[in-house]
PyMOL CGO cylinders between C-alpha atoms (Angstrom):
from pymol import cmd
from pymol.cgo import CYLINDER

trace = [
    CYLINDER, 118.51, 232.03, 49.64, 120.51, 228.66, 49.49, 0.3, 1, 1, 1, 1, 1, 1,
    CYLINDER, 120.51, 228.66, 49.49, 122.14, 227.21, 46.46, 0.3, 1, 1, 1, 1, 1, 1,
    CYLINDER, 122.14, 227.21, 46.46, 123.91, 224.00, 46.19, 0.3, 1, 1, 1, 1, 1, 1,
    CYLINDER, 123.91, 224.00, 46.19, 125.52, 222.45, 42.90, 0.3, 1, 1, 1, 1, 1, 1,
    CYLINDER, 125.52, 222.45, 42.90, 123.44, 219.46, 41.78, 0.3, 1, 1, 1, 1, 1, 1,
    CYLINDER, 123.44, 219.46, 41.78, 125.56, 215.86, 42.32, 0.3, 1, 1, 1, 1, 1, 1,
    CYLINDER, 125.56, 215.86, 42.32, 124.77, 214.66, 38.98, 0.3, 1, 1, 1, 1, 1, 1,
    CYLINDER, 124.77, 214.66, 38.98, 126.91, 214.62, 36.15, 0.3, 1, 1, 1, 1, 1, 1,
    CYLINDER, 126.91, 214.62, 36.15, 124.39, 216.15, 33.02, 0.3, 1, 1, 1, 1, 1, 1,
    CYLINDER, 124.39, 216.15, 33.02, 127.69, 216.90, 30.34, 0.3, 1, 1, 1, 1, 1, 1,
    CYLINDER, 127.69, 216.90, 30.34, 127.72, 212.79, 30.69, 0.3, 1, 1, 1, 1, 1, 1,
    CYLINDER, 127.72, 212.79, 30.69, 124.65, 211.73, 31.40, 0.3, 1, 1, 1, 1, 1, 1,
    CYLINDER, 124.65, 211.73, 31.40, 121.90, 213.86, 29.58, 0.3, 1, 1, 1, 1, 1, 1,
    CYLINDER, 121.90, 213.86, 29.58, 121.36, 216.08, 26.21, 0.3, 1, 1, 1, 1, 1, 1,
    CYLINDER, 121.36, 216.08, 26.21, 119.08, 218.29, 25.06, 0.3, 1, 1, 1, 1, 1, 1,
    CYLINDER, 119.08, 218.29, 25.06, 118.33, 217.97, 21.27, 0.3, 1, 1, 1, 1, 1, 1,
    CYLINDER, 118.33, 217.97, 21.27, 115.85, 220.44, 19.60, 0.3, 1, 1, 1, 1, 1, 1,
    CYLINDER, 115.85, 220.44, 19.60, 114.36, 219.22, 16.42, 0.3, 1, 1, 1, 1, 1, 1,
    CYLINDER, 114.36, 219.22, 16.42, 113.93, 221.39, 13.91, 0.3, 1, 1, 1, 1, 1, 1,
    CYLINDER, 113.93, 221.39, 13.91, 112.07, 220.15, 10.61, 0.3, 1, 1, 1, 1, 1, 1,
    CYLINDER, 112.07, 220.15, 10.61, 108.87, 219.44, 12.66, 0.3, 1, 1, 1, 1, 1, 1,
    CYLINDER, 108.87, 219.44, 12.66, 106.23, 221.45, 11.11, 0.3, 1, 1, 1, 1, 1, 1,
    CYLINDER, 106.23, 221.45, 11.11, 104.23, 223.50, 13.74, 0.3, 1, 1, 1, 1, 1, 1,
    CYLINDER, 104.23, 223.50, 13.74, 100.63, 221.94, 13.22, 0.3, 1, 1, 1, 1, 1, 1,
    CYLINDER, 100.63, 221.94, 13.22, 101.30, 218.83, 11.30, 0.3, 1, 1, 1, 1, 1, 1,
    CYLINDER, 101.30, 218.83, 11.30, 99.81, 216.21, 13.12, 0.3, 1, 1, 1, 1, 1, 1,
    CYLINDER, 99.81, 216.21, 13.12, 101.39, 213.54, 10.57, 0.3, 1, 1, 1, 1, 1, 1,
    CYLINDER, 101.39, 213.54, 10.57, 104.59, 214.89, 10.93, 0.3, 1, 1, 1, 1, 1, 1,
    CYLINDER, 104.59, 214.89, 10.93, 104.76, 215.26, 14.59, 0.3, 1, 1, 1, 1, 1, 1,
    CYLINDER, 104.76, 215.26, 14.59, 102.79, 211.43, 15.15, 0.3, 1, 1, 1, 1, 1, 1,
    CYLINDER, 102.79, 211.43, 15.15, 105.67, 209.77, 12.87, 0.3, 1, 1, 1, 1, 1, 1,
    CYLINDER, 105.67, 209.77, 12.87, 108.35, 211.76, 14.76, 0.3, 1, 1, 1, 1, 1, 1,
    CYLINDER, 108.35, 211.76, 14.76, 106.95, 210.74, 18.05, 0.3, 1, 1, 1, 1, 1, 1,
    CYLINDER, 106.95, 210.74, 18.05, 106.52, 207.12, 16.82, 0.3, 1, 1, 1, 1, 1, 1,
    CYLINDER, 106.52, 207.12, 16.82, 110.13, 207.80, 15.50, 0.3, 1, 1, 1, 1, 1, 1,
    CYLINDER, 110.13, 207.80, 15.50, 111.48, 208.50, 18.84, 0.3, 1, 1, 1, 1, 1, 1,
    CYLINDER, 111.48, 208.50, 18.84, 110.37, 206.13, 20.78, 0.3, 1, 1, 1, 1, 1, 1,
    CYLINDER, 110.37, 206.13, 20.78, 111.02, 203.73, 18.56, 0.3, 1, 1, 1, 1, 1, 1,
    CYLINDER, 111.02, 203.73, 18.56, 114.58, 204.57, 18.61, 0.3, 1, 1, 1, 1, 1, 1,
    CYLINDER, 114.58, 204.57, 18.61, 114.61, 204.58, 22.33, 0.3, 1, 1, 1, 1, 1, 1,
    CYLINDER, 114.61, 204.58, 22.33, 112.76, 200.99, 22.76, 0.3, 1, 1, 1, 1, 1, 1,
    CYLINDER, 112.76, 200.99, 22.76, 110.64, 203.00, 24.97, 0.3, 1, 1, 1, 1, 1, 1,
    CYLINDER, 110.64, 203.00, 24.97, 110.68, 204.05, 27.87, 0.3, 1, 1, 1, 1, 1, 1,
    CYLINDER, 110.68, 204.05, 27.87, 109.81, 207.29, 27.00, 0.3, 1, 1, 1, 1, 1, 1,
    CYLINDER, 109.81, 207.29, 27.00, 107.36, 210.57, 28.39, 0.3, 1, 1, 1, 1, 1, 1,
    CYLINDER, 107.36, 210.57, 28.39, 105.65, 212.30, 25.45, 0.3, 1, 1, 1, 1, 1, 1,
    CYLINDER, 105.65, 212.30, 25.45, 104.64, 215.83, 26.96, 0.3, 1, 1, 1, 1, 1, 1,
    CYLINDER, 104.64, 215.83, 26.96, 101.83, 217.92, 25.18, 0.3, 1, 1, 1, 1, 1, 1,
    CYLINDER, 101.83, 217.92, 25.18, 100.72, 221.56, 25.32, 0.3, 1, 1, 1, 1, 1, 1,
    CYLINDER, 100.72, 221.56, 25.32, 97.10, 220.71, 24.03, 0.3, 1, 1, 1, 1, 1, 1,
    CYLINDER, 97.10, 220.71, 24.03, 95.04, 217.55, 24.73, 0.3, 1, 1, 1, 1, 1, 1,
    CYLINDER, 95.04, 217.55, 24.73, 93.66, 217.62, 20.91, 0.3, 1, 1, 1, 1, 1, 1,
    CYLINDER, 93.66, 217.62, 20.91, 96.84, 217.12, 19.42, 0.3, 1, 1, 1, 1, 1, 1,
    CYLINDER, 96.84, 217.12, 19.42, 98.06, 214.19, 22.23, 0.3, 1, 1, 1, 1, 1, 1,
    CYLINDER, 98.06, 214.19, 22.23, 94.53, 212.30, 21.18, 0.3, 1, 1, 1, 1, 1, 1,
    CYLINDER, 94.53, 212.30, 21.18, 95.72, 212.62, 17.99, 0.3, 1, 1, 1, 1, 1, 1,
    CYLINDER, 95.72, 212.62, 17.99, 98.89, 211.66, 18.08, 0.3, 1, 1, 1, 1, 1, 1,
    CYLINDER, 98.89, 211.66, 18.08, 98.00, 208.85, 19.90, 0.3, 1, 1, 1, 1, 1, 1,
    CYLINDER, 98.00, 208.85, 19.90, 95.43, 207.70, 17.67, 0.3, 1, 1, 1, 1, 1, 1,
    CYLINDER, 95.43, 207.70, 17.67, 97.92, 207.68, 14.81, 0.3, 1, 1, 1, 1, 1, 1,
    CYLINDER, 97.92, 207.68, 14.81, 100.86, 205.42, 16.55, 0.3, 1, 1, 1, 1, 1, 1,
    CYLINDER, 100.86, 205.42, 16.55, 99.68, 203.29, 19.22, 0.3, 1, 1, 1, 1, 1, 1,
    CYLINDER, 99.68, 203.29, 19.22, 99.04, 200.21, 17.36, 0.3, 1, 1, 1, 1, 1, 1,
    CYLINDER, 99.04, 200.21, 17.36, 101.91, 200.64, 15.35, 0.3, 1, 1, 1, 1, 1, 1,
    CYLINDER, 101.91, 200.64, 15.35, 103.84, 200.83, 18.58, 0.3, 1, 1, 1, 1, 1, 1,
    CYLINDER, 103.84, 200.83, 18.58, 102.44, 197.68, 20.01, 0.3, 1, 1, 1, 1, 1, 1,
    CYLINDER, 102.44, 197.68, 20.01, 102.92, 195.25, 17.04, 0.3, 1, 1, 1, 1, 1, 1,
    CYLINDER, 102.92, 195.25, 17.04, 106.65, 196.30, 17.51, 0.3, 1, 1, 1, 1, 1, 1,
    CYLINDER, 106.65, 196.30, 17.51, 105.70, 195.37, 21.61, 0.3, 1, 1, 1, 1, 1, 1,
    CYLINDER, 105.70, 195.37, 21.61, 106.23, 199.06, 22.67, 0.3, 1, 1, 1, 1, 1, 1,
    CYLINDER, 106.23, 199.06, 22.67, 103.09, 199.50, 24.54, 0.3, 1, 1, 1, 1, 1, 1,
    CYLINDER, 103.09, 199.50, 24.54, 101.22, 203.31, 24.63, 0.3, 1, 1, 1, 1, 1, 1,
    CYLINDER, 101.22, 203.31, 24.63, 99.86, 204.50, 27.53, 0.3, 1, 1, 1, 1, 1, 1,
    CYLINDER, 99.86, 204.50, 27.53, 98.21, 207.71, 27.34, 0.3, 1, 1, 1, 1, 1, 1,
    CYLINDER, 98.21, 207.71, 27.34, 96.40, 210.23, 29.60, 0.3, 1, 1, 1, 1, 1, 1,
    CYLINDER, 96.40, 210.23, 29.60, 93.10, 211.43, 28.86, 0.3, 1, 1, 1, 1, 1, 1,
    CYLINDER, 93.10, 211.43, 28.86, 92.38, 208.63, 26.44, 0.3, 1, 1, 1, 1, 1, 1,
    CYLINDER, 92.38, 208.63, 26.44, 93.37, 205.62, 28.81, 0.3, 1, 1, 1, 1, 1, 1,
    CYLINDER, 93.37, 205.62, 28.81, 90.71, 205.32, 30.63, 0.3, 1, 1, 1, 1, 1, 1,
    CYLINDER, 90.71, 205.32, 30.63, 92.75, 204.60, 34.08, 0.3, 1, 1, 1, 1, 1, 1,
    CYLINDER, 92.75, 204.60, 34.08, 94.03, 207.40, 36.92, 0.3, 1, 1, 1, 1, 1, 1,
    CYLINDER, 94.03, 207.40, 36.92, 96.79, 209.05, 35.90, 0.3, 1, 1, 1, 1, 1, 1,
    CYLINDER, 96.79, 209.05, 35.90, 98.89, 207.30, 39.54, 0.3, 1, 1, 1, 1, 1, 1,
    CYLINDER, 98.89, 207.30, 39.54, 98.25, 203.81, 38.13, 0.3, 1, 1, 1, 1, 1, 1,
    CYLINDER, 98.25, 203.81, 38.13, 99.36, 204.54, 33.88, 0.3, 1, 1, 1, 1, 1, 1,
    CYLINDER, 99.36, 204.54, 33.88, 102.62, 206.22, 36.03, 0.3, 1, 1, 1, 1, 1, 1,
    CYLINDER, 102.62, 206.22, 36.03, 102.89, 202.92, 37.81, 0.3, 1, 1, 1, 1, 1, 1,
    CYLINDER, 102.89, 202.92, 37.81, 102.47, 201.14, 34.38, 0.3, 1, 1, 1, 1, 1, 1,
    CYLINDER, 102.47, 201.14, 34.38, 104.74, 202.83, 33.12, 0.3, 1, 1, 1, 1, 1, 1,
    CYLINDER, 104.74, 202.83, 33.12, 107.32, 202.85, 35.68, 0.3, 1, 1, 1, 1, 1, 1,
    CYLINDER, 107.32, 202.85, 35.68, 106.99, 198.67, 35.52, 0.3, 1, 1, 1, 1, 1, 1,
    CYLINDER, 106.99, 198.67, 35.52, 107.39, 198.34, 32.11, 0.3, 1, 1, 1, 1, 1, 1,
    CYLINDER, 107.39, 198.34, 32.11, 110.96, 199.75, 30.46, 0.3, 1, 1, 1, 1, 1, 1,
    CYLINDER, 110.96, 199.75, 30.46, 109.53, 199.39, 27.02, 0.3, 1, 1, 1, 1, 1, 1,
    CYLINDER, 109.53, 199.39, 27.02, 105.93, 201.35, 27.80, 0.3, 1, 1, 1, 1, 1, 1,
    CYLINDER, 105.93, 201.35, 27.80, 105.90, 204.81, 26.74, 0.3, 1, 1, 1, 1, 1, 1,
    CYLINDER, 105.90, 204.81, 26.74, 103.30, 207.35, 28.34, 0.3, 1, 1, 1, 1, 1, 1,
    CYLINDER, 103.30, 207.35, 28.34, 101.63, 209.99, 26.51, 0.3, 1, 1, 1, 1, 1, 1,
    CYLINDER, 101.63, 209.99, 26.51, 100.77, 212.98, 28.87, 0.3, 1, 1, 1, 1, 1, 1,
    CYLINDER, 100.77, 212.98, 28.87, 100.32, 216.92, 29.82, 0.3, 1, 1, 1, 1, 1, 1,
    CYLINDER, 100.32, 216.92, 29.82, 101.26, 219.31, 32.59, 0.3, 1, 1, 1, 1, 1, 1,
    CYLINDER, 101.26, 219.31, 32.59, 100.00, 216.74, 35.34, 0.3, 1, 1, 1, 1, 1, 1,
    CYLINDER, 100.00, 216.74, 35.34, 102.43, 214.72, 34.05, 0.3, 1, 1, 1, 1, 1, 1,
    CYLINDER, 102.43, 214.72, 34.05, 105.40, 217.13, 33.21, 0.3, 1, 1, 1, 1, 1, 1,
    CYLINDER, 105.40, 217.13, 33.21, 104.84, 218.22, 37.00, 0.3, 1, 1, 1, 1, 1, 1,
    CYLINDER, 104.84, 218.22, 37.00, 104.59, 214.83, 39.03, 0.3, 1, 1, 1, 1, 1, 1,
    CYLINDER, 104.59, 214.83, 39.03, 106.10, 211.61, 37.63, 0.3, 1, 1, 1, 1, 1, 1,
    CYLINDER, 106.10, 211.61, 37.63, 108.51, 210.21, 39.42, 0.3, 1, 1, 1, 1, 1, 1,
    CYLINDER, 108.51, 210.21, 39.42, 110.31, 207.11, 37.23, 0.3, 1, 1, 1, 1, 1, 1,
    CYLINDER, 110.31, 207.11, 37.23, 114.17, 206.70, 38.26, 0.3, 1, 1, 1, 1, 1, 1,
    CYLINDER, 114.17, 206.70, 38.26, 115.85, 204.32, 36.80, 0.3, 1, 1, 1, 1, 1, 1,
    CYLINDER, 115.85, 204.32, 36.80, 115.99, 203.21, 33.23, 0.3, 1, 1, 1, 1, 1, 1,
    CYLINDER, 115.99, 203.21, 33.23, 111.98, 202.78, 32.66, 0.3, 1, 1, 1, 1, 1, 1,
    CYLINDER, 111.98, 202.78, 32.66, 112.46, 207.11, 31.64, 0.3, 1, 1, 1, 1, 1, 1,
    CYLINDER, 112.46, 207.11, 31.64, 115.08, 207.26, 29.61, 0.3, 1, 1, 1, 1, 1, 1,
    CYLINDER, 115.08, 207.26, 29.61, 113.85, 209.67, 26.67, 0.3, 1, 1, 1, 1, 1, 1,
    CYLINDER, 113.85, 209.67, 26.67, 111.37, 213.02, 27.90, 0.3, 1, 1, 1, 1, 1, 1,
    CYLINDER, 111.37, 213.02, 27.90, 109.72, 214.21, 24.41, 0.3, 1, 1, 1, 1, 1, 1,
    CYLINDER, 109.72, 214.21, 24.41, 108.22, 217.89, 24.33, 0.3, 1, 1, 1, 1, 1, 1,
    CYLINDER, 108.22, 217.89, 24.33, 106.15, 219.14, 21.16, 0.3, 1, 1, 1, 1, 1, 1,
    CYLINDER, 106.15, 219.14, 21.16, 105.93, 222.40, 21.62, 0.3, 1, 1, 1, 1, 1, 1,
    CYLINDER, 105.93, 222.40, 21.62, 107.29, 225.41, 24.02, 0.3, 1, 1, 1, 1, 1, 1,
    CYLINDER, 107.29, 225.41, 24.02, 105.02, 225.53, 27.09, 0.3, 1, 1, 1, 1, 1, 1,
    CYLINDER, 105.02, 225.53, 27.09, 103.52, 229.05, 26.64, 0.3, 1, 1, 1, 1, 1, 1,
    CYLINDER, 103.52, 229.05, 26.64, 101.17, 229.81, 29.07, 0.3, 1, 1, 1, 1, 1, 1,
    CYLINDER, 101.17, 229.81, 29.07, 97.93, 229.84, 27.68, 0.3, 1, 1, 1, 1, 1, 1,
    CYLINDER, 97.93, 229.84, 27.68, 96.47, 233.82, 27.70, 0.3, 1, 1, 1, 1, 1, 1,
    CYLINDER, 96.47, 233.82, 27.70, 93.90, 234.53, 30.24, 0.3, 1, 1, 1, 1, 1, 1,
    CYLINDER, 93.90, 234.53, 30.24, 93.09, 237.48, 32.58, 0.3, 1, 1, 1, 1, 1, 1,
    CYLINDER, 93.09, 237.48, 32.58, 94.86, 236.05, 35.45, 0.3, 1, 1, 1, 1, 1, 1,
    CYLINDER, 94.86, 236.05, 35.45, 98.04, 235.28, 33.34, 0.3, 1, 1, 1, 1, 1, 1,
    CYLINDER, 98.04, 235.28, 33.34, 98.11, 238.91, 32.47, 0.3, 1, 1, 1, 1, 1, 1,
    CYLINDER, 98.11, 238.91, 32.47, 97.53, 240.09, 35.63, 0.3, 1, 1, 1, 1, 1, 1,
    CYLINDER, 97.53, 240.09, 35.63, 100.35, 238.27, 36.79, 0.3, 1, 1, 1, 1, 1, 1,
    CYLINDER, 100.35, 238.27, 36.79, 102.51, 239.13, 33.87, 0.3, 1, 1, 1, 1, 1, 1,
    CYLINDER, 102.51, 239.13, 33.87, 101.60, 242.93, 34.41, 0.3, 1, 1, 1, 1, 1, 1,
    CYLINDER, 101.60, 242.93, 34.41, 102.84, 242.44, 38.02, 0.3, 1, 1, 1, 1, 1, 1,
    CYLINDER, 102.84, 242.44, 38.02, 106.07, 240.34, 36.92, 0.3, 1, 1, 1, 1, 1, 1,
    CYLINDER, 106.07, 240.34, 36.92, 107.62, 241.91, 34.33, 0.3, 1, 1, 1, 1, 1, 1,
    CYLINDER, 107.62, 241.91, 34.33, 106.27, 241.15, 31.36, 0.3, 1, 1, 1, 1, 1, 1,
    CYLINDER, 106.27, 241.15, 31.36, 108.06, 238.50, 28.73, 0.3, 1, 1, 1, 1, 1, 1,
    CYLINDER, 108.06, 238.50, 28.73, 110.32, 238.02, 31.76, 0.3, 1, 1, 1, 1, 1, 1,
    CYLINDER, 110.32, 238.02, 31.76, 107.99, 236.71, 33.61, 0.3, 1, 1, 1, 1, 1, 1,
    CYLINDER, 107.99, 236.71, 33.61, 106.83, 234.25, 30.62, 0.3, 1, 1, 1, 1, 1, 1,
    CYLINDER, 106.83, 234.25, 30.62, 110.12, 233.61, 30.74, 0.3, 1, 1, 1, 1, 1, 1,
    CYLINDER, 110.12, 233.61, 30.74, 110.64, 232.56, 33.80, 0.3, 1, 1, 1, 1, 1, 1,
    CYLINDER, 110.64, 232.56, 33.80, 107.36, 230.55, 34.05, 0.3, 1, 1, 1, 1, 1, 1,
    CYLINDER, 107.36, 230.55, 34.05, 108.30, 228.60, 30.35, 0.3, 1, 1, 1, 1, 1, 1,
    CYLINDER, 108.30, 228.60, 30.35, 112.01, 228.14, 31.85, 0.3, 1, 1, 1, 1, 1, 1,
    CYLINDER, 112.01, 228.14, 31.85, 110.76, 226.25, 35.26, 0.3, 1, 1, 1, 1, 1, 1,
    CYLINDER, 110.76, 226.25, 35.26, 108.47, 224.08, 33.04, 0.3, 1, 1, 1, 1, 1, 1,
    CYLINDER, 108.47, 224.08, 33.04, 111.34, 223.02, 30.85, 0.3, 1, 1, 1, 1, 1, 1,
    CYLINDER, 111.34, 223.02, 30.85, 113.12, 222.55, 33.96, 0.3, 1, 1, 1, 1, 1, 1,
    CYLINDER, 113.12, 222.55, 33.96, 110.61, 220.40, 35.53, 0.3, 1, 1, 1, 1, 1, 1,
    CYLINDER, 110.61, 220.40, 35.53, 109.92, 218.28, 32.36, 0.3, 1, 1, 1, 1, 1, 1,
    CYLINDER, 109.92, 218.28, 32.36, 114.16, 217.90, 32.48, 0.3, 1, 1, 1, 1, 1, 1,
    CYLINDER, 114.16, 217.90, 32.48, 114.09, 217.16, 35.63, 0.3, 1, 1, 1, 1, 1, 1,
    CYLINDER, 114.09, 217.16, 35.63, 112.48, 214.08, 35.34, 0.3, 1, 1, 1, 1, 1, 1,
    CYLINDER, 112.48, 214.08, 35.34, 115.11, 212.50, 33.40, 0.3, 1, 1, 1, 1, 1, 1,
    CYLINDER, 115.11, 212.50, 33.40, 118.04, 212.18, 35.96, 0.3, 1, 1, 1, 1, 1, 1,
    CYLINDER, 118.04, 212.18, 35.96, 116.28, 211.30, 39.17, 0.3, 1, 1, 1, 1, 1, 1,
    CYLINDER, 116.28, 211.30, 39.17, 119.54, 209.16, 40.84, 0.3, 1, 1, 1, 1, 1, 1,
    CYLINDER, 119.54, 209.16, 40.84, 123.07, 209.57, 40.09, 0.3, 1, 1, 1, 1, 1, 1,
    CYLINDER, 123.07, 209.57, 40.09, 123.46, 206.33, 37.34, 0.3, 1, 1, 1, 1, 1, 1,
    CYLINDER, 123.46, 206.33, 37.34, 120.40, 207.32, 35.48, 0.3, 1, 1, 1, 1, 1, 1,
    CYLINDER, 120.40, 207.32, 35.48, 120.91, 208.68, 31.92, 0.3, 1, 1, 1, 1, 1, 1,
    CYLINDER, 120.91, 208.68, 31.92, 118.29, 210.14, 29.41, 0.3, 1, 1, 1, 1, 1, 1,
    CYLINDER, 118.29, 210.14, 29.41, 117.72, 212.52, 26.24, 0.3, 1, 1, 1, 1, 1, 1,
    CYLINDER, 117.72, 212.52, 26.24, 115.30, 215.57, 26.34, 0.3, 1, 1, 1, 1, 1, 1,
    CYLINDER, 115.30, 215.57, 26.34, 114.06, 216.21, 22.82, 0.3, 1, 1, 1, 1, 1, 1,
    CYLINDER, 114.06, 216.21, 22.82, 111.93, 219.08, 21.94, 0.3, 1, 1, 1, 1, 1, 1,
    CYLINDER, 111.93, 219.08, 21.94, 110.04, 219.25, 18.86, 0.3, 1, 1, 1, 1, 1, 1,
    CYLINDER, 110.04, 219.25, 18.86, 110.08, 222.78, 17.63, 0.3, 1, 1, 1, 1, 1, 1,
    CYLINDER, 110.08, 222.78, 17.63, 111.94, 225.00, 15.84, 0.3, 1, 1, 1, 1, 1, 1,
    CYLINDER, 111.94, 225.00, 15.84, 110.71, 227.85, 17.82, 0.3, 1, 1, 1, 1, 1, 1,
    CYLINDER, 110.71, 227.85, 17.82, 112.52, 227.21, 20.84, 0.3, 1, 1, 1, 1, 1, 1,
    CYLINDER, 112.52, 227.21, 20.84, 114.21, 230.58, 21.54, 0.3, 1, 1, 1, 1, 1, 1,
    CYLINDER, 114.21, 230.58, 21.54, 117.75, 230.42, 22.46, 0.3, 1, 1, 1, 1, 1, 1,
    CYLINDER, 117.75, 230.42, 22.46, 116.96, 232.29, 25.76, 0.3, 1, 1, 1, 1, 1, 1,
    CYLINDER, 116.96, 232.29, 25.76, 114.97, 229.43, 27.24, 0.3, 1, 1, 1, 1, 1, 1,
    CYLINDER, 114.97, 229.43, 27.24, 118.09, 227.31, 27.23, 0.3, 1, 1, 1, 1, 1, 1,
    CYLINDER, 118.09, 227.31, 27.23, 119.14, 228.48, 30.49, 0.3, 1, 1, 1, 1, 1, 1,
    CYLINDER, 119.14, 228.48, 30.49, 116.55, 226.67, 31.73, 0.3, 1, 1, 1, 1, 1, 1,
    CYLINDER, 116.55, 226.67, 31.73, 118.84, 223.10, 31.71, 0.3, 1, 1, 1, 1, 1, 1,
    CYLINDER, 118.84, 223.10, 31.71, 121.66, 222.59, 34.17, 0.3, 1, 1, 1, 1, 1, 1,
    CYLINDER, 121.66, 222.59, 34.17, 124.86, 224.30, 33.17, 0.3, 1, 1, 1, 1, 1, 1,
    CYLINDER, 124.86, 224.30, 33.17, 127.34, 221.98, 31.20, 0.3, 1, 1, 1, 1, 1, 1,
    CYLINDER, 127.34, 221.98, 31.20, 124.06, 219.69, 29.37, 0.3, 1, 1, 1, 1, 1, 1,
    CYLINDER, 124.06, 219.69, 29.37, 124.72, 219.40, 25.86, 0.3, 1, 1, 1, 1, 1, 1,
    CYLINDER, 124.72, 219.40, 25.86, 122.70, 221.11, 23.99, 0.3, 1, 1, 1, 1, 1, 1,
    CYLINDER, 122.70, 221.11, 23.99, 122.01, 220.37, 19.89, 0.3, 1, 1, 1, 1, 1, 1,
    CYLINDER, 122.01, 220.37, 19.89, 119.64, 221.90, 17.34, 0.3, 1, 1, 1, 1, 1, 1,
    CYLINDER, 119.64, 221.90, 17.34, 119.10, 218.90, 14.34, 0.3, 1, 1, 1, 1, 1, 1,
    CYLINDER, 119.10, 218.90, 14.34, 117.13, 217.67, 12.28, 0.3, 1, 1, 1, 1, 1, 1,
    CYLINDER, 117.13, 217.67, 12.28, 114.73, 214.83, 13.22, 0.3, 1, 1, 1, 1, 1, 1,
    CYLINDER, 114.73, 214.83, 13.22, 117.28, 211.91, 11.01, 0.3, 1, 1, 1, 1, 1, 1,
]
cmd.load_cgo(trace, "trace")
C-alpha cells in the first residue's frame, strides 16, 4: 500500500457545511434551499441527488426562477442531452449549475472556477438489495456501509479541488449526517453544522 499527502491546501481552500433545518422530504424546502445556494454562489454549482424523483422535482420548482436571474439549470434525466455534453455545458459556463446523480458524483471533471459549490441532499445510503447484503454480510456490516457512504462523500468532495488554486464549498443538506462519516473529507477541511441563513 502507498500513501502520499495530497498537495492541496483544504483548511484554505474548501469547507464542508452541513445544513441542518432542511426537512427530510420537503420538496419546497429543499427546492428553495437549492435555489438558495446557488443563488448565493452565482452558480457554478453540482446539485447531487440520491433519488431521480426528488431531482425532477426540484428542478421543476427552480429552473426558471434561476434563469430570469441568468443562472442557467442544467439537469440530468430531464435535459434531454448526454450527460458528456450538459458536463461540457456546464464546464463552459461559470454561472450554469447542473443538477445530477451518482453518474455525476462519480465522473465530472470541472477544474477551475466553473465548480465552485458541490450540493448533496441527502447521505448516499446504498439502496437495500440482495447483492448489497450479500456484500455487507461479507464486509462487516455498518462498516462496510460505512466505508461505501464515506468513498461517495469523498468522491462528490473530490470534485471540488481538482488543481492547486481552485477553491469550493461542499454543502450537505441533512441533518442526519452522522458525525462518523466526517472522516470521509481530507484531514484539516473545516467542517460546520448551521443552519441554512
Amino acid at each position: 500500500r502507498f500513501e502520499a499527502p495530497s498537495p492541496f491546501d483544504y483548511a484554505e481552500r474548501a469547507e464542508v457545511l452541513i445544513v441542518t433545518d432542511v426537512k427530510r422530504g420537503d420538496i419546497a424546502q429543499l427546492a428553495g434551499a437549492y435555489a438558495r445556494l446557488i443563488a448565493a454562489a452565482e452558480g457554478g454549482t453540482l446539485g447531487l441527488f440520491t433519488a431521480i424523483r426528488r431531482l425532477r422535482a426540484v428542478h421543476a420548482r427552480i429552473a426558471d426562477r434561476l434563469a430570469r436571474d441568468g443562472l442557467p439549470l442544467f439537469a440530468q434525466h430531464v435535459d434531454p442531452i448526454d450527460t458528456g455534453t450538459l458536463v461540457d455545458i456546464f464546464r463552459d459556463d461559470s454561472r450554469a449549475s447542473l443538477l445530477g446523480t451518482d453518474a455525476l458524483r462519480d465522473g465530472v471533471d470541472v477544474p477551475g472556477h466553473s465548480l465552485r459549490l458541490v450540493v448533496m441532499e441527502g447521505v448516499p445510503w446504498p439502496k437495500p438489495s440482495v447483492l448489497h447484503a450479500a456484500r455487507r454480510l461479507a464486509g462487516g456490516g455498518s462498516t462496510y456501509d460505512d466505508r461505501l457512504v464515506r468513498a461517495r462523500l469523498a468522491q462528490a468532495f473530490g470534485r471540488l479541488i481538482r488543481r492547486a488554486d481552485d477553491q469550493g464549498c461542499f454543502v450537505m443538506l441533512s441533518s442526519a449526517m452522522p458525525s462518523r462519516l466526517l472522516t470521509a473529507f481530507p484531514p484539516g477541511t473545516p467542517i460546520a453544522r448551521v443552519t441554512l441563513d
